[in-house]
Steps between C-alpha positions, in 0.01 A plus 500: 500500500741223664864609500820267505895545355380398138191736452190671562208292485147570369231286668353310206110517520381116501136383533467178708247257595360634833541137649858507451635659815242780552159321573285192621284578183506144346218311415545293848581804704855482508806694410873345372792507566718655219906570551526683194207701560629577831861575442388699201270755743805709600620555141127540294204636547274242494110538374324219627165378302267190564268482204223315639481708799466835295231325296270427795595152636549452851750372734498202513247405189436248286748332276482668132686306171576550179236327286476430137134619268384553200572838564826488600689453820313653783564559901218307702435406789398120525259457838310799347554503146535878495758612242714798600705534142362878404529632873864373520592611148324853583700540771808388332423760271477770757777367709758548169377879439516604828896375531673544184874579615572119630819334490393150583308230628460223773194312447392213704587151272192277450204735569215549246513832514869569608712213347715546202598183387354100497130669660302224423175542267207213601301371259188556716347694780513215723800250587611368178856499262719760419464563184818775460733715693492886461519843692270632753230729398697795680820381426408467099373904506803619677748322278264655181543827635877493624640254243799652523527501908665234697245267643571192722300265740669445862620126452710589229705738669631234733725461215829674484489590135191615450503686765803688424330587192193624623647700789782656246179558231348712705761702720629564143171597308390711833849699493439605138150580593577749784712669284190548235314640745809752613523616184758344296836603284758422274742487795288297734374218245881435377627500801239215586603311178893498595403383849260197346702438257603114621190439601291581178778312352449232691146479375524577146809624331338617166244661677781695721654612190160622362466687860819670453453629110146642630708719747753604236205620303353647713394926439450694785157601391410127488601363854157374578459333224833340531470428866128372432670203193734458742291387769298272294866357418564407882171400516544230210851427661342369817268276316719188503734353767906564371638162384757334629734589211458907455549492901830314427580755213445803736709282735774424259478864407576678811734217639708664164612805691641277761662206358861656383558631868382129671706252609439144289369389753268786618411463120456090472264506835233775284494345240383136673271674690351656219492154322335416811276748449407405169424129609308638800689396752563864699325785494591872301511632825852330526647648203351839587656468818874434360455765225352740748850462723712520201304839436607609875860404433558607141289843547330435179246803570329405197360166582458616858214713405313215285150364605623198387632360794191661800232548292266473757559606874791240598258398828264331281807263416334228729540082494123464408563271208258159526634422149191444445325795344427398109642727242162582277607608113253822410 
């Protein structure tokens, strides 16, 4: 566990591409570079996988692509025509039995086997068109059996957003998890609603409301099953990026317990940044930051406990943003 003023962390358990960061296992020998992957070691525990290693190819080997048959789209390997689609969906197989209890992914962008968006599909064995974009033959099986489970690929977490999402998805869904595994009661699961309140909010307001009449319902001989729906309620939470507009809401709504005590002026300069915010022109991490110091100054003990405002270990706040990264609608 990582400790600092706002909470007690569980390391999120995270299967990455064993190029990124942890091995010269690519197809050309070498390993890459990853800042994510590398700030992120501290704080996760990483389980590093390369596909076409595990299923017998060497280091370095042969190109292998995508390629389009009558029978489908199958892995192969172009100089010797060898097709490695039921060894690399065995082992995908075996890979997702063997480690149920994971909180996300980082898969390597582009790779046949790893990539999870754009991977391109060729319309024959040797060099010829692309005839459509899809996922890796690894990546494909691991998003069929954790649909629910954050999964990324490395280039997209350059940007800010989505990486705020992913690394708040799963410090959030790996919380709830450890406290499965503990055992888990009335006490413990409301107390984690009050403190995520904001955030689910943030998300999806009706489903926060749904969250919250589960717990009022909830019998004290049915806690697992209650804990168990609302799990799978987090987990459909985390399935889309917040939108600008029920982050502003949240916003609005917490910048309510302030506003009477402000000065006009204190209350003028929020509210352009927060239009500034909504044109994406500053970041949420300035209006956290001025709500976070009107917490400290009007002791509201409440809001100071929210996950709202670190929902994530506040060292991972980091100027990686390319701008770049493209925001992919599931």
């Amino acid at each position: 566990m990582k400790t600092d003023r706002h909470a007690i962390w569980v390391k999120p358990t995270v299967v990455v591409s064993k190029c990124l960061e942890f091995d010269a296992c690519r197809y050309n020998g070498d390993k890459l570079k990853d800042e994510v992957v590398k700030l992120l070691k501290e704080y996760v525990r990483f389980i590093p996988v390369c596909p076409e290693v595990e299923i017998g190819l060497g280091i370095p080997r042969n190109t292998i692509r995508l390629v389009n048959t009558n029978n489908g789209t199958h892995l192969m390997e172009p100089k010797t025509g060898d097709d490695h689609t039921y060894k690399m969906e065995l082992f995908a197989k075996t890979f997702a039995r063997g480690n149920q209890e994971i909180d996300g992914f980082i898969l390597k962008s582009k790779s046949p086997s790893c990539g999870i968006y754009g991977v391109k599909v060729y319309s024959k064995l040797e060099k010829s068109s692309t005839m459509f974009t899809r996922s890796g033959v690894f990546a494909l099986n691991m998003k069929s059996a954790f649909h629910q489970i954050p999964i990324e690929e490395e280039g997209r977490l350059t940007n800010f957003e989505i990486r705020r999402h992913f690394f708040t998805s799963i410090f959030t869904i790996a919380e709830f998890r450890r406290m499965l595994s503990q055992g888990i009661d009335a006490k413990s699961i409301i107390k984690f609603h009050t403190r995520h309140k904001y955030l689910f909010m943030m998300y999806n307001q009706k489903a926060t409301r749904e969250m919250g009449r589960l717990l009022a319902q909830m019998e004290a001989k049915k806690i697992n099953q209650t804990a168990y729906l609302y799990f799978q309620n987090i987990l459909r939470i985390f399935k889309r990026m917040p939108s600008k507009n029920s982050t502003t809401n949240v916003l609005m709504h917490i910048f309510g317990y302030f506003s009477k005590k402000l000065s006009k002026s204190e209350r003028d300069h929020f509210l352009s940044l927060l239009n500034d915010y909504k044109n994406k022109f500053t970041s949420i991490n300035v209006l956290n930051g001025i709500l976070s110091s009107w917490i400290k100054r009007f002791d509201e003990r409440y809001l100071r406990q929210q996950s709202f405002f670190t929902p994530f270990p506040a060292q991972l706040i980091i100027p990686l943003d390319s701008g770049k990264g493209r925001v992919i609608k599931n």
